[in-house]
Structure formats: structure tokens, C-alpha cells
C-alpha positions as CSV (number, residue, x, y, z in Angstrom):
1,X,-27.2,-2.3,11.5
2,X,-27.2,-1.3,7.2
3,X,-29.7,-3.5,5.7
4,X,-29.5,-3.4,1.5
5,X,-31.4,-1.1,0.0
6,X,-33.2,-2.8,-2.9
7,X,-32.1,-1.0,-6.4
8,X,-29.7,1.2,-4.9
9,X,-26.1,2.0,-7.0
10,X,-23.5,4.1,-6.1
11,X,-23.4,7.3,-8.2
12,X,-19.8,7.7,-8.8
13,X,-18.6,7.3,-12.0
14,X,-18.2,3.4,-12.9
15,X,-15.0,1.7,-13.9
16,X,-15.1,-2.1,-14.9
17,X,-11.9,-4.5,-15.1
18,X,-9.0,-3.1,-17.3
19,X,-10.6,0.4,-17.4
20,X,-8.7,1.3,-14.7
21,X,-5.3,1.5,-15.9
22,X,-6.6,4.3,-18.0
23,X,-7.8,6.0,-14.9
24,X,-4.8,5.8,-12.9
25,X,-2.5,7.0,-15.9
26,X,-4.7,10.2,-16.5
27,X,-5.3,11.0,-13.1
28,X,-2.8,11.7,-10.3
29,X,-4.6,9.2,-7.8
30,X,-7.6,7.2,-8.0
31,X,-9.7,6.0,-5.5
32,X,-12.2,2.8,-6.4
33,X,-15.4,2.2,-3.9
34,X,-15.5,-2.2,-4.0
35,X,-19.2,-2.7,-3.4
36,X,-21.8,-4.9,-4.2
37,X,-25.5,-4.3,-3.7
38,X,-26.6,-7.2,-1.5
39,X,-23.9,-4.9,1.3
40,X,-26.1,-2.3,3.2
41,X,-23.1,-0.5,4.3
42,X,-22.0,0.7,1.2
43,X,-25.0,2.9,0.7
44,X,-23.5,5.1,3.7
45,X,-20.1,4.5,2.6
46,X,-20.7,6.4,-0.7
47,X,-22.3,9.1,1.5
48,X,-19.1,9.7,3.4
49,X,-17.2,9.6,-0.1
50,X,-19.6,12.6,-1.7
51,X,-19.2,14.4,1.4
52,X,-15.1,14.5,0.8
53,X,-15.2,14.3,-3.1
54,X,-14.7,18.2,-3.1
55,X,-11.5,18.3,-0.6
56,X,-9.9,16.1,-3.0
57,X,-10.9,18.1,-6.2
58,X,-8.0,17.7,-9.1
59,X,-6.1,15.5,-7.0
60,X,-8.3,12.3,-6.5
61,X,-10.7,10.9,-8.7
62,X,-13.3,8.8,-7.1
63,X,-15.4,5.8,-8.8
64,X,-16.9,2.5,-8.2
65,X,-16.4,-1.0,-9.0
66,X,-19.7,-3.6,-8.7
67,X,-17.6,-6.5,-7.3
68,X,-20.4,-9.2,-8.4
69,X,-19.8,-8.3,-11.9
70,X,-17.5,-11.3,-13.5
71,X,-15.4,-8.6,-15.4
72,X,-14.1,-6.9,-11.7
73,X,-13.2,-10.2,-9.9
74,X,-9.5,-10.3,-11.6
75,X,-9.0,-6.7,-10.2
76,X,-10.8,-7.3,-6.9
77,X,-8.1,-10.1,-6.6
78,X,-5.1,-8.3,-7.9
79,X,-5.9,-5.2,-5.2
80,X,-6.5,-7.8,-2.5
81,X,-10.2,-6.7,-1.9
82,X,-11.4,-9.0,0.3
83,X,-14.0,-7.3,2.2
84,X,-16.5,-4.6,1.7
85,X,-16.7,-1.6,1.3
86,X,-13.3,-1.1,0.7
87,X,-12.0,1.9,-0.9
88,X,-8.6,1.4,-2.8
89,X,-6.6,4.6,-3.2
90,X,-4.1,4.2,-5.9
91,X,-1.6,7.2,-6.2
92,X,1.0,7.7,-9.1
93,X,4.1,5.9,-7.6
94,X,3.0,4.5,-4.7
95,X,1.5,0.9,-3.9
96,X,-1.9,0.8,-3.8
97,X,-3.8,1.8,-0.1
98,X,-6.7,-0.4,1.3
99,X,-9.2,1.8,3.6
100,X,-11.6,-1.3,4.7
101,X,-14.7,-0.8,6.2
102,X,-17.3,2.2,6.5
103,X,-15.4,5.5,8.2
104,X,-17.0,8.4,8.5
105,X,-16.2,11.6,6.4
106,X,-13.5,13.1,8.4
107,X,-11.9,9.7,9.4
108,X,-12.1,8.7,5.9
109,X,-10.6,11.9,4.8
110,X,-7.8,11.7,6.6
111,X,-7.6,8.2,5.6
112,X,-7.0,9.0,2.2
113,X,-4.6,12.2,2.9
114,X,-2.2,9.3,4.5
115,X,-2.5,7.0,1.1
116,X,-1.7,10.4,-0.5
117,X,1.5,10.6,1.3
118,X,4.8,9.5,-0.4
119,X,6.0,7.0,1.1
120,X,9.3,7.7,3.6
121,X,12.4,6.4,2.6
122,X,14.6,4.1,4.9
123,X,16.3,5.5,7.1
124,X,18.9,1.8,7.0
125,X,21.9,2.1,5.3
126,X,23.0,-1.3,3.0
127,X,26.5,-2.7,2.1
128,X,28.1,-6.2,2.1
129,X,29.8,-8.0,-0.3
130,X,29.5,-6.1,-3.7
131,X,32.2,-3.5,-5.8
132,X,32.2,-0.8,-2.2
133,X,32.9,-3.6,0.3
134,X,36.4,-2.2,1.3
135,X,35.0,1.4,1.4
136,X,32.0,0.4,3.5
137,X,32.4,0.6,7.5
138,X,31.6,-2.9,8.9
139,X,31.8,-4.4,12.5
140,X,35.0,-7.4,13.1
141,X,31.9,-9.3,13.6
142,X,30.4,-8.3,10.5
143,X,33.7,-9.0,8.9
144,X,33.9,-12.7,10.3
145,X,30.5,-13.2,9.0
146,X,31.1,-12.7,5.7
147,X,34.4,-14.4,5.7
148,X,32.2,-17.4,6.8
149,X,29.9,-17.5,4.3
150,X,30.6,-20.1,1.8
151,X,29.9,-19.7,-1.0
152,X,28.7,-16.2,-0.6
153,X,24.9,-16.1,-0.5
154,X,24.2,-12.1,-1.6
155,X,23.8,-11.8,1.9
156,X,23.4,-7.7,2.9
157,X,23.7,-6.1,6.2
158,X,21.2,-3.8,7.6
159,X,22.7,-1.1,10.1
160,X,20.8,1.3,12.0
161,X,23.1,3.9,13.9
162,X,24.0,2.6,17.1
163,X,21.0,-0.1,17.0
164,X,23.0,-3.3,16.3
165,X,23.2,-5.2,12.9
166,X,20.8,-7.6,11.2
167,X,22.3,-10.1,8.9
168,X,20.0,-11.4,6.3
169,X,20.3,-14.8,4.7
170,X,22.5,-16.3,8.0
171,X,19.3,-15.8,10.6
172,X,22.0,-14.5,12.9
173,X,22.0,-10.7,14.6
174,X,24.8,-9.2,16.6
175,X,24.8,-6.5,19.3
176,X,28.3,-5.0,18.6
177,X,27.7,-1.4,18.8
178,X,28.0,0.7,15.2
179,X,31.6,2.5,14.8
């Protein structure tokens, strides 16, 4: 068990409340350490961050955020940091990643290669009722659906190849096999 070590700070850079927006836009991912110094894991937390700062060189800049310090609670809150440590990996174009907890340097390495990732694209194709309705290939039972819908509720179908069709909006799913 960590037990707080009295006076200790983290010695990454610092950033405090709206200073991180500059971060983020001048760096091409930025990863914020949430601690607080009455937390004795973060002391070892920190440790496992120096040990992976230099993988990560040029690509991820790495700071801290004192969460007892009134300034940070808005951006504790709009991250959703609710525990500590928490490292918050924030890459150019992609939602921001939560790592919770202490990891150790390879696990949180690879932790941070996965926020790095960009994130994979649906593999779902969309139509409904919209301007490519007659062009789009739908199921009779996809067709009666929407004919049912009254008014029409924006309502789009989800197909998967050969998995079926999930109608949103109606709370009803069919089995009728894609054409």
C-alpha cells in the first residue's frame, strides 16, 4: 500500500485550467497526470510516466494537473476524472482516452500507444428515408417499416452484411437475411 509522501510534486511540466487548450493545439497529443498530493500512488505513477516519456518523444507531451487546485476542477469535470491517478491522453482528432489507475511502464505504454490509435471507422453501412432511398438496397421488411412510420421519425437502418437489420427509433429488429 502507497502512503503520501509529505511535500512531494510531480515534476512534469504543470498545466492549470484553460492552459490546456494551448497545449493540445501546439502539440500532436497531450497526456495530463490528475493527482493530488494527499494520493500516495501518484508518486509511483509519475515514475512509470518518466520511465516512458522518451518512447513518446515529439509525439506526446506529458504534464500534470494538481486536482485540489480550484482553477482544475472545471477540467477535471469536463474529462470525467473521477479517480486518481488518471492519465488523460488527448490526441489531435480523437476523444480524449482515460488510463485510470497506477500501470506499470510497459502496461502504461502500451496504454497510451492504443489512445494514440485513430479511431476505426464503422464497418455499418446507413440509408433510410433521405434523397438515396430508391437507390439504397433495403429488405420487404425494411420497406414495410418505413411505410409504417407515421409521420416519419428520421428513423435510419443499421445493416451489417448478412447479420440482420437494427431499426432505430421503432425498438424493433428483424432477422431477414441482407440481399
Amino acid at each position: 500500500m502507497w502512503r503520501p509522501i509529505p511535500g512531494w510534486r510531480p515534476s512534469l511540466a504543470e498545466v492549470v485550467g484553460d492552459g490546456l487548450e494551448a497545449l493540445t493545439s501546439a502539440n500532436p497529443a497531450v497526456a495530463v497526470h490528475f493527482w493530488a498530493v494527499w494520493n500516495g500512488v501518484d508518486p509511483p505513477m509519475e515514475g512509470s510516466i518518466r520511465a516512458i516519456q522518451d518512447r513518446f518523444a515529439g509525439r506526446v507531451m506529458f504534464v500534470a494537473c494538481d486536482t485540489d487546485r480550484e482553477e482544475n476542477v472545471r477540467l477535471c469535470i469536463r474529462l470525467g476524472v473521477v479517480a486518481l491517478p488518471t492519465l488523460v491522453v488527448i490526441a489531435s482528432g480523437r476523444p480524449p482516452r482515460l488510463v485510470v489507475g497506477y500501470r506499470e511502464p510497459d502496461a502504461l505504454a502500451l496504454a497510451v500507444e492504443d489512445a494514440l490509435r485513430p479511431v476505426p471507422r464503422p464497418s455499418w453501412r446507413f440509408w433510410g428515408q433521405g434523397a438515396n432511398a430508391e437507390s439504397s438496397p433495403q429488405t420487404p421488411a425494411t420497406v414495410a417499416l418505413l411505410k409504417r412510420m407515421d409521420p416519419p421519425r428520421h428513423a435510419f437502418i443499421f445493416r451489417a452484411d448478412r447479420l440482420g437489420e437494427i431499426c432505430l427509433n421503432t425498438g424493433c429488429a428483424t432477422n431477414d437475411p441482407a440481399p
